[in-house]
N, CA, C and O atoms as a printed pandas DataFrame, in Angstrom:
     atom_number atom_name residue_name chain_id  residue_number  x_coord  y_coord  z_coord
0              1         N          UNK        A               1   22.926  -32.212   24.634
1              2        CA          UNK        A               1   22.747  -30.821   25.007
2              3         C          UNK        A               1   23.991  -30.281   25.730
3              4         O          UNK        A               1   24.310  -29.127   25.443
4              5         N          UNK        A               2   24.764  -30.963   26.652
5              6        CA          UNK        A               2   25.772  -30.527   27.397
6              7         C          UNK        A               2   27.158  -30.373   26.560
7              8         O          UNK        A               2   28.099  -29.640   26.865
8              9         N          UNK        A               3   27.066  -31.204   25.474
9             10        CA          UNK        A               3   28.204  -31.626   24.777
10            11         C          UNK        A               3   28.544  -30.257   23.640
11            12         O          UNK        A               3   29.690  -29.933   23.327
12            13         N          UNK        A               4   27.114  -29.475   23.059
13            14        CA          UNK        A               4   26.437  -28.784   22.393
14            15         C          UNK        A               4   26.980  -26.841   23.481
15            16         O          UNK        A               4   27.214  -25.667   23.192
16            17         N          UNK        A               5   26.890  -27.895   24.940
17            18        CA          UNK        A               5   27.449  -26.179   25.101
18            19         C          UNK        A               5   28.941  -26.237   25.811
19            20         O          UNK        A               5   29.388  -25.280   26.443
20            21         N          UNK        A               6   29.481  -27.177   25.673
21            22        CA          UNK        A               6   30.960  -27.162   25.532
22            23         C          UNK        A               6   31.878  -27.428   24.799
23            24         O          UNK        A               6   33.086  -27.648   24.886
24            25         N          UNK        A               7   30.830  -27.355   23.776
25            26        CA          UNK        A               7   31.609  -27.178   22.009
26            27         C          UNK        A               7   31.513  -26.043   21.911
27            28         O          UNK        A               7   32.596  -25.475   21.774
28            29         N          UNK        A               8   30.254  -25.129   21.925
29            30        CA          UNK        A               8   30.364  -23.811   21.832
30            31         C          UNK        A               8   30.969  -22.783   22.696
31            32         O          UNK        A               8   31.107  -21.615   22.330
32            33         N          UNK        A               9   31.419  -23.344   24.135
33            34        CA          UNK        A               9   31.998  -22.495   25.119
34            35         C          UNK        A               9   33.779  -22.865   24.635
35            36         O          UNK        A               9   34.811  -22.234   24.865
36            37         N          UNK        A              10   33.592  -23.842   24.074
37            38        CA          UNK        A              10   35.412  -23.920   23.541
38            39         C          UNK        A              10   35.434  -23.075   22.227
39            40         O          UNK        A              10   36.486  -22.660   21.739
40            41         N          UNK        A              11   34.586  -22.921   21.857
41            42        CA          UNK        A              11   35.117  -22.531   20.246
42            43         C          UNK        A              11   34.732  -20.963   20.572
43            44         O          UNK        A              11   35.203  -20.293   19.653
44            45         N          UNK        A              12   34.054  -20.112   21.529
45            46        CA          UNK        A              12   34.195  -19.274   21.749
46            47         C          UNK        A              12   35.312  -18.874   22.677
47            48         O          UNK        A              12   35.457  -17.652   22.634
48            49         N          UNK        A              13   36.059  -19.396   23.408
49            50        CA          UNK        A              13   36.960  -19.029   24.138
50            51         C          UNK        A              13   38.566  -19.320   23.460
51            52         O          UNK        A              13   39.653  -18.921   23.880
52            53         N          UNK        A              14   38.228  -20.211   22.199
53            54        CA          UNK        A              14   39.550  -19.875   20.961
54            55         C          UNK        A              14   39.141  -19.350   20.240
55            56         O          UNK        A              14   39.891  -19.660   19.314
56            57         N          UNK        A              15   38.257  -18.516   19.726
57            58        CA          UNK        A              15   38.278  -17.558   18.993
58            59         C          UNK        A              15   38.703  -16.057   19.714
59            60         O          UNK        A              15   39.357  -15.220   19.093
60            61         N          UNK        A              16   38.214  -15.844   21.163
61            62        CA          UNK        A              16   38.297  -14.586   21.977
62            63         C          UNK        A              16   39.881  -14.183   21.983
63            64         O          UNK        A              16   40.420  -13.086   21.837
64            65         N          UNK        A              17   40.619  -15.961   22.290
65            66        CA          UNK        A              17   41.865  -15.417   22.664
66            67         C          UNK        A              17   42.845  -14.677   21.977
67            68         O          UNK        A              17   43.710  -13.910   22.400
68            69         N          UNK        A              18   42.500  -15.112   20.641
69            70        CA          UNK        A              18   43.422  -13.409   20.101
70            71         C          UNK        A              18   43.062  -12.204   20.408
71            72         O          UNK        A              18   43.864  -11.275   20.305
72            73         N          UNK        A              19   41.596  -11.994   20.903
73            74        CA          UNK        A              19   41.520  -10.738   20.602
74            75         C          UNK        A              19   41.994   -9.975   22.029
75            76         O          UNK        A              19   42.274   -8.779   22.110
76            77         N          UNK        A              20   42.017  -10.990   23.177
77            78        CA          UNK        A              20   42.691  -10.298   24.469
78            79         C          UNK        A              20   43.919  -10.327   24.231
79            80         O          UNK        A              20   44.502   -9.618   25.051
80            81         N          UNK        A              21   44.863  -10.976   23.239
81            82        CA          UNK        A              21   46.421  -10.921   23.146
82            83         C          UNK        A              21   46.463   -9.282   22.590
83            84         O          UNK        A              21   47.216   -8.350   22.873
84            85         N          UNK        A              22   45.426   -9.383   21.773
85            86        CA          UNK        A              22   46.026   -7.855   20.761
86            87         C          UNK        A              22   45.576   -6.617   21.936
87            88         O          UNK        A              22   46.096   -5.506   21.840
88            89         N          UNK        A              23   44.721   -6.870   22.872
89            90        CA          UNK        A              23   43.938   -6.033   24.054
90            91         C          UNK        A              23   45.307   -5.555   24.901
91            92         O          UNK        A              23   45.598   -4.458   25.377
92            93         N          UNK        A              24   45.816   -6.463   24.893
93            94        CA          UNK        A              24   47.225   -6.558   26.123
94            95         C          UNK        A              24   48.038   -5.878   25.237
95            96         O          UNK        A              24   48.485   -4.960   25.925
96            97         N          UNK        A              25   48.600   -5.750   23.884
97            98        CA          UNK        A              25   49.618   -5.897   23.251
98            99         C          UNK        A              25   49.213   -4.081   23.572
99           100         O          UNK        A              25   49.885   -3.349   24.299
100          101         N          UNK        A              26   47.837   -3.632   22.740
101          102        CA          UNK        A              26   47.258   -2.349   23.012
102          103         C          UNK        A              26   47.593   -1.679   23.818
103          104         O          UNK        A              26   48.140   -0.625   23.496
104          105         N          UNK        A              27   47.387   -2.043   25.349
105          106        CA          UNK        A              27   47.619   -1.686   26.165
106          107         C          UNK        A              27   48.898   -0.856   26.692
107          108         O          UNK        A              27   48.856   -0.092   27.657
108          109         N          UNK        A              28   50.133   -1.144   25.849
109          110        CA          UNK        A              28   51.593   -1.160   26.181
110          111         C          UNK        A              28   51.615    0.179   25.550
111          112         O          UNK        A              28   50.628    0.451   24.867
112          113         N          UNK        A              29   52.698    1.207   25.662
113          114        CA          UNK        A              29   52.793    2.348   25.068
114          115         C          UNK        A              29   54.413    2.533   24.860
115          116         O          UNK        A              29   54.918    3.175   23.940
116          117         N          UNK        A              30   55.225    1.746   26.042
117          118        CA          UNK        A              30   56.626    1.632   26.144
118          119         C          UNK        A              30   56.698    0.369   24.955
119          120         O          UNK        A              30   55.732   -0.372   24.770
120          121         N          UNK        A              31   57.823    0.257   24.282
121          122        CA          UNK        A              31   57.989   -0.600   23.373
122          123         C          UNK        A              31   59.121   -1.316   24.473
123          124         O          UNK        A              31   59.553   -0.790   25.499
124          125         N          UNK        A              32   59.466   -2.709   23.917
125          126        CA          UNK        A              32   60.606   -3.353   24.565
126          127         C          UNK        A              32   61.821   -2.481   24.373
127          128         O          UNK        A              32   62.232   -1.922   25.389
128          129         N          UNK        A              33   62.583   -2.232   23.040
129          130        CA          UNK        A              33   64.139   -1.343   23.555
130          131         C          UNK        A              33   63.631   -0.079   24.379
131          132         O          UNK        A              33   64.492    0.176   25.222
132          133         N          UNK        A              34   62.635    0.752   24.456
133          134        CA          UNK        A              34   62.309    1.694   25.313
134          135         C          UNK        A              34   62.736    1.211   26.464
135          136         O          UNK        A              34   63.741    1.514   27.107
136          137         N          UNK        A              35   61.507    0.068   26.790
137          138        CA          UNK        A              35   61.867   -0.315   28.286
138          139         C          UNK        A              35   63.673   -0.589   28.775
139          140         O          UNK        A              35   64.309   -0.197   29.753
140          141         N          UNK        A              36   63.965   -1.230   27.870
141          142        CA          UNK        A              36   65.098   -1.653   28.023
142          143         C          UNK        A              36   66.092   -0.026   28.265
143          144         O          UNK        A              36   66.948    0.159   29.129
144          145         N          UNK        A              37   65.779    0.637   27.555
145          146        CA          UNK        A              37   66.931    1.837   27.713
146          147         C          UNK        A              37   66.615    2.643   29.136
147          148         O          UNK        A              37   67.413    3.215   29.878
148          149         N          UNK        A              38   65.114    2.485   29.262
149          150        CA          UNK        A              38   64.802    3.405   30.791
150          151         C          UNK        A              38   65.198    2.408   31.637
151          152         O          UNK        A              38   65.322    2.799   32.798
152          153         N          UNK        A              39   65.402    1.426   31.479
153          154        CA          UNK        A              39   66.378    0.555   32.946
154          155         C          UNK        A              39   67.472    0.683   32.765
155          156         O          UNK        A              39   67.999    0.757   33.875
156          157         N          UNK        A              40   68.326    0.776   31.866
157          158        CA          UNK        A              40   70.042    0.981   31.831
158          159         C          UNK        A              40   70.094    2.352   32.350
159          160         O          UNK        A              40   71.107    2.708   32.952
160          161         N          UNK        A              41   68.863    3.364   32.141
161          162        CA          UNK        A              41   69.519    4.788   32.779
162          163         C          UNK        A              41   69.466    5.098   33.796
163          164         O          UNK        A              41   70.146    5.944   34.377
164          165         N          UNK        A              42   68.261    4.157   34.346
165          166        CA          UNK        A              42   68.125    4.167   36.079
166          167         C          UNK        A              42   69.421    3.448   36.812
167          168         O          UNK        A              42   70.145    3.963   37.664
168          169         N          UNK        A              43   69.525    2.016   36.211
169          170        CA          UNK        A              43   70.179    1.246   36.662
170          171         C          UNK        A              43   71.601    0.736   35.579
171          172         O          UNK        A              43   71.619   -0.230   34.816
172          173         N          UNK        A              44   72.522    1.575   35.790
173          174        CA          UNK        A              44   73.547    1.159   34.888
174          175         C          UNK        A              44   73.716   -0.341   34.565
175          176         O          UNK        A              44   73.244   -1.144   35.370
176          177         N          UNK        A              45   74.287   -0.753   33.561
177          178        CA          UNK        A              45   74.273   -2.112   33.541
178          179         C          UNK        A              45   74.258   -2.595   32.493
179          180         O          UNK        A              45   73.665   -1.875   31.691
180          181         N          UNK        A              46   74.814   -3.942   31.868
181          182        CA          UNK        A              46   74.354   -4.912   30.729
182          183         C          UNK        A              46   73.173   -5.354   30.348
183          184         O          UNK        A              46   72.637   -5.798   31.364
184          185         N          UNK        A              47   72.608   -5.453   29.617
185          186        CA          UNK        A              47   71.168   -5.901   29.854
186          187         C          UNK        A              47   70.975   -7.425   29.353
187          188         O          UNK        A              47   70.982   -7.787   28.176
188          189         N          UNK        A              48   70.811   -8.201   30.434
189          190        CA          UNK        A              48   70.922  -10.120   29.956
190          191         C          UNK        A              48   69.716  -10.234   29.574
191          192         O          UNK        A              48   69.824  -10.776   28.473
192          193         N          UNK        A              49   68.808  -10.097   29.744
193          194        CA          UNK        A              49   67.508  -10.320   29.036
194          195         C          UNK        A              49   66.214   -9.468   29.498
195          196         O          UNK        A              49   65.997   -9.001   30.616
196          197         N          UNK        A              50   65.386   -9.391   28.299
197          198        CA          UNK        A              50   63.782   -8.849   28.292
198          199         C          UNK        A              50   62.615   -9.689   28.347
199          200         O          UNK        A              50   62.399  -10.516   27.461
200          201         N          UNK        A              51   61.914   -9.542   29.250
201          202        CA          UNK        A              51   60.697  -10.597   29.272
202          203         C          UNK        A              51   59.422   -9.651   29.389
203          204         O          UNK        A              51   59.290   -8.621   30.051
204          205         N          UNK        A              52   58.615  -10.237   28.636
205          206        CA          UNK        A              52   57.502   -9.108   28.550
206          207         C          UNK        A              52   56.328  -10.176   29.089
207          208         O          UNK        A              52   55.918  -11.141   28.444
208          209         N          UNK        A              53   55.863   -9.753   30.494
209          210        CA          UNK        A              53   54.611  -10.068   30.864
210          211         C          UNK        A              53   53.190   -9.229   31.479
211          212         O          UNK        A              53   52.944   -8.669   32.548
212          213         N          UNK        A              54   52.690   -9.379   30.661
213          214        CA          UNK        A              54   51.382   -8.434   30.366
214          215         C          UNK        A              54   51.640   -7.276   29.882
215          216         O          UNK        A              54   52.013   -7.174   28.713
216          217         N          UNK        A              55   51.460   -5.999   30.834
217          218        CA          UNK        A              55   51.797   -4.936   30.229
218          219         C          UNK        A              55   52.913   -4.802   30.964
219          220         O          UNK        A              55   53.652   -3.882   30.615
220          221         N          UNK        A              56   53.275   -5.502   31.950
221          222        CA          UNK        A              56   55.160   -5.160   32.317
222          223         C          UNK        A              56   56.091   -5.534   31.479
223          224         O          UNK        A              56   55.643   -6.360   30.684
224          225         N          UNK        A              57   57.205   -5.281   31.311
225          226        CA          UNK        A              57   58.312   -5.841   30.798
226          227         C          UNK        A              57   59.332   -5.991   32.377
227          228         O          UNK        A              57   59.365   -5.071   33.193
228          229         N          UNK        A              58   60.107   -7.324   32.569
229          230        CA          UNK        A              58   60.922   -7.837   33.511
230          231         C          UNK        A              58   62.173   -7.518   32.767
231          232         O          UNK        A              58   62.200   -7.952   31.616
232          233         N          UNK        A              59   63.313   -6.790   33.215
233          234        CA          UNK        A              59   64.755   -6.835   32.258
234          235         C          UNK        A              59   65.514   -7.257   33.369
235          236         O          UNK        A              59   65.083   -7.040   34.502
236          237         N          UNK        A              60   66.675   -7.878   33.176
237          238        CA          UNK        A              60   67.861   -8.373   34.328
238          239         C          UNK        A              60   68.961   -7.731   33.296
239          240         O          UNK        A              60   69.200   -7.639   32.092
240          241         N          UNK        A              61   69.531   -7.301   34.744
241          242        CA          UNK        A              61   71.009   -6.617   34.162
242          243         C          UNK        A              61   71.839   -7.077   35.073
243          244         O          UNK        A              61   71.442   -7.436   36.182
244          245         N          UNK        A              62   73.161   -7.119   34.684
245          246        CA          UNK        A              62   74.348   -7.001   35.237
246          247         C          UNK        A              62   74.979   -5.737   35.669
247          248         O          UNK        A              62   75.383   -4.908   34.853
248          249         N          UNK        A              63   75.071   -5.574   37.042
249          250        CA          UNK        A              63   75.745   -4.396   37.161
250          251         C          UNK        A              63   77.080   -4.034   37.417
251          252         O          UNK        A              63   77.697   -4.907   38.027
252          253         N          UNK        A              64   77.926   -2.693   37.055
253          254        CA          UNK        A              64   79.563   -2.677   36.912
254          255         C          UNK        A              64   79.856   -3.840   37.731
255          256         O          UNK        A              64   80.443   -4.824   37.280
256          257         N          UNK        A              65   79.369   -3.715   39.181
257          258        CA          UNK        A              65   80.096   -4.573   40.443
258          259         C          UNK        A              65   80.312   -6.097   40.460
259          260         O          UNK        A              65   80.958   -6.721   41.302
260          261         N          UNK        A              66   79.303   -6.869   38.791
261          262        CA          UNK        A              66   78.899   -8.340   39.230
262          263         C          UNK        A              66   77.672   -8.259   39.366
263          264         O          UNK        A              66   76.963   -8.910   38.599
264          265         N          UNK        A              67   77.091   -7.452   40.362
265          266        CA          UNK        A              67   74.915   -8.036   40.939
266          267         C          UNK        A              67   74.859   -7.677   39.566
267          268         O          UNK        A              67   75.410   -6.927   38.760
268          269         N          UNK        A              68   73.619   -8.855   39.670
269          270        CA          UNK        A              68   72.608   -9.217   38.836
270          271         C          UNK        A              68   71.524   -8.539   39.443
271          272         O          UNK        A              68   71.454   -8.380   40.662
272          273         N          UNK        A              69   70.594   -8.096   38.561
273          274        CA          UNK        A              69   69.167   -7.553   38.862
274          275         C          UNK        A              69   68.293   -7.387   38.271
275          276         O          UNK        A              69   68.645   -7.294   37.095
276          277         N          UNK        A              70   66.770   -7.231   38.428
277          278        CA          UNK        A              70   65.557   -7.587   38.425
278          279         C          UNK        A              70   64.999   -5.904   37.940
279          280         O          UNK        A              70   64.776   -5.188   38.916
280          281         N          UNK        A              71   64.862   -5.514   37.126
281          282        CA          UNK        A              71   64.259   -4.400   36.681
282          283         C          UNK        A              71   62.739   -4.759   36.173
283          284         O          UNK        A              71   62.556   -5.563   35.259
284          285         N          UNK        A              72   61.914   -4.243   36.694
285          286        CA          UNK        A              72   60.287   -3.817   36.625
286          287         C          UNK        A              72   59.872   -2.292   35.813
287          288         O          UNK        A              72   59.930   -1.218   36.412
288          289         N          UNK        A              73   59.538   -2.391   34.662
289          290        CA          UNK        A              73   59.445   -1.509   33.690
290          291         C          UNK        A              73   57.491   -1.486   33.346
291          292         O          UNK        A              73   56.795   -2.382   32.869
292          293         N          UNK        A              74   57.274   -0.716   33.609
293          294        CA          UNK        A              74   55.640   -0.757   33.507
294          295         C          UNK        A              74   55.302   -0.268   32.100
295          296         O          UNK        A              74   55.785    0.806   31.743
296          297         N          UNK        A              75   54.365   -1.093   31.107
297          298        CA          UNK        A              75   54.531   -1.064   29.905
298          299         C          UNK        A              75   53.910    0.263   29.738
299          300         O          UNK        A              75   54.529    1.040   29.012
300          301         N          UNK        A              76   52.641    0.738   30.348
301          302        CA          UNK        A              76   52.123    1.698   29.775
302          303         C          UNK        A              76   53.012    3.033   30.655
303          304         O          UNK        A              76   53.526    3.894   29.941
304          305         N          UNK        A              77   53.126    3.129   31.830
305          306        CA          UNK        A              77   53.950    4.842   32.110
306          307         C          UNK        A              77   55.253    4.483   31.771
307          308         O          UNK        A              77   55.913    5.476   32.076
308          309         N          UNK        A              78   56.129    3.508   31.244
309          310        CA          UNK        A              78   57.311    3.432   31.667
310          311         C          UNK        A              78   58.300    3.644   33.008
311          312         O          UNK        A              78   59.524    3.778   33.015
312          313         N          UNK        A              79   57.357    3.632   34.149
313          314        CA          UNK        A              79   57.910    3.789   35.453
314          315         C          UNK        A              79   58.988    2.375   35.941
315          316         O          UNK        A              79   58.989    1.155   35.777
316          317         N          UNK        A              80   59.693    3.229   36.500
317          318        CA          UNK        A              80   60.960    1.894   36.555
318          319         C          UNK        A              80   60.988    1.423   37.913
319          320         O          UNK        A              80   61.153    2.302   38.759
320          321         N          UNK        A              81   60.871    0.289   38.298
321          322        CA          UNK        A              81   61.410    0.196   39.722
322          323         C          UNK        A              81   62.047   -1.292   39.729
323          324         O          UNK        A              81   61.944   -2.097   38.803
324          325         N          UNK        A              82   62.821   -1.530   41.123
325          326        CA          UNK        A              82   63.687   -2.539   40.838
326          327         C          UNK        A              82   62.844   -3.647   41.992
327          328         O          UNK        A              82   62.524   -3.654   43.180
328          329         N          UNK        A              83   62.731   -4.590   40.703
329          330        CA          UNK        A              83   62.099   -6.151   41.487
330          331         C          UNK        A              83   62.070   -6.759   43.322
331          332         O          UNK        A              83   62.880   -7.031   44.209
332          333         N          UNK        A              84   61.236   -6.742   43.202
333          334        CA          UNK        A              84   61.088   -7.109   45.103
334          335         C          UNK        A              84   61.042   -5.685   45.805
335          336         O          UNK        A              84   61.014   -5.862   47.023
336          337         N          UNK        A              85   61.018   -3.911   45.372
337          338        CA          UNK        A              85   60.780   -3.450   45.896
338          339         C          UNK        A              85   59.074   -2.661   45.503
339          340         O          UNK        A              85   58.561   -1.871   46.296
């Protein structure tokens, strides 16, 4: 009996998980180069990489001076703010 409901609590919780990936994916309204271009205009800069977690996207840039930095791009308003603030 126990074995019976943790076969069925696994095979329901891999079947669900696509459907919260596509829930999250939904969720986003900024695409990644979006995000990416509303942080170069806030924050001049190279852009070293895009990381997309949940509905944020994380971008690090290089700026004219050398700093490196932490850009926070919110997937659904596209509001920009810079990491740790």
């Amino acid at each position: 009996m126990f074995g019976t409901r943790v076969l069925l609590l696994t095979a329901v919780l891999v079947l669900a998980g696509p459907c919260f990936a596509n829930s999250m994916q939904d969720k986003r309204q900024v695409s990644r180069e979006q995000a990416a271009a509303l942080a170069q205009q806030q924050y001049p800069g190279r852009i070293v990489k895009v990381q997309t977690v949940r509905e944020f996207y994380r971008i690090r840039l290089v700026q004219p001076d050398g700093r490196v930095i932490t850009v926070v791009v919110d997937g659904k308003t596209g509001r920009v703010k810079k990491d740790g603030n």
